[in-house]
BADO-340179 format. One record per residue (C-alpha): chain; x, y, z. Coordinates in steps of 0.001 Angstrom, whole numbers, plus 500000, padded with zeros to 6 digits. Layout:
N
chaine X Y Z
A X Y Z
...
! end
This chain:
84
chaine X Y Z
A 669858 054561 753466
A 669351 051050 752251
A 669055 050828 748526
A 669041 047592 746365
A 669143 048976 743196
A 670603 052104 740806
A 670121 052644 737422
A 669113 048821 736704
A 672262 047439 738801
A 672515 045551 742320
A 673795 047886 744402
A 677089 046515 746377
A 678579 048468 748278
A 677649 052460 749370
A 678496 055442 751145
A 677161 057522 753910
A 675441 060261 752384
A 677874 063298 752063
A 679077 065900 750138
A 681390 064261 747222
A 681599 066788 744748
A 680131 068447 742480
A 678668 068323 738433
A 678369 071172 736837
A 676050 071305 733871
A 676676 074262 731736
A 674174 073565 729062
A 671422 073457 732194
A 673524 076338 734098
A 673199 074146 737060
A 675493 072403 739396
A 674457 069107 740892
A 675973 068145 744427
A 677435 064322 744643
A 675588 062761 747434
A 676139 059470 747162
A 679168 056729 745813
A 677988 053501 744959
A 679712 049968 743776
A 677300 048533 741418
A 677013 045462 738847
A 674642 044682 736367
A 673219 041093 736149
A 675491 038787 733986
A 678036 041587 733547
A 681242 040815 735605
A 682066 044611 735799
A 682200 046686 738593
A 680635 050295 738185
A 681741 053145 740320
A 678523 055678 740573
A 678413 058982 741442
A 674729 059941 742054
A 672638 062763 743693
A 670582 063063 746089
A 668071 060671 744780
A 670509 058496 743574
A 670464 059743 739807
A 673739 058933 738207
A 675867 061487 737329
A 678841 059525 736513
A 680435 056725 736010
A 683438 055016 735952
A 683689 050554 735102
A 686748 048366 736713
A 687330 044801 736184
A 686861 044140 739696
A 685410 045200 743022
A 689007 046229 744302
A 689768 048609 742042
A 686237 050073 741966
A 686829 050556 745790
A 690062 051764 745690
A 688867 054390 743213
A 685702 055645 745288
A 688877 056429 747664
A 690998 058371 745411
A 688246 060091 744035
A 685941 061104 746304
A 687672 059923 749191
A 684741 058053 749988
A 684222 054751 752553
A 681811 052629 751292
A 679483 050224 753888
! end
């Protein structure tokens, strides 16, 4: 799925949809499957944000690297995720 945009920031690089995890919410008493892992930066912000989003590409969590390397190489490690 194309997408330009997440949470206000140009999308860069993301991943197939999959199964990445999960977030569990126990104030809710829900758990919230990680669909999607997204490289992101916000305009005039020289960060690199790693996203973890659902299914309709609501963030669940973040994570912010200096540069687009690390924030790949952490999508990896983390969710063992290839990004396109």
């Amino acid at each position: 799925m194309k997408r330009e945009f997440i949470d206000g920031a140009k999308v860069i690089k993301l991943s197939k949809r999959g199964l990445y995890g999960n977030v569990d919410f126990k104030s809710e008493m829900k758990v919230v499957k990680i669909e999607y892992i997204a490289i992101c930066q916000y305009e005039n912000d020289d960060d690199y944000y790693l996203f973890a989003c659902d299914a309709n590409f609501n963030v669940l969590g973040d994570s912010v690297y200096d540069n687009y390397e690390n924030a790949k190489k952490a999508a990896k490690i983390n969710y063992e995720a290839d990004l396109y």
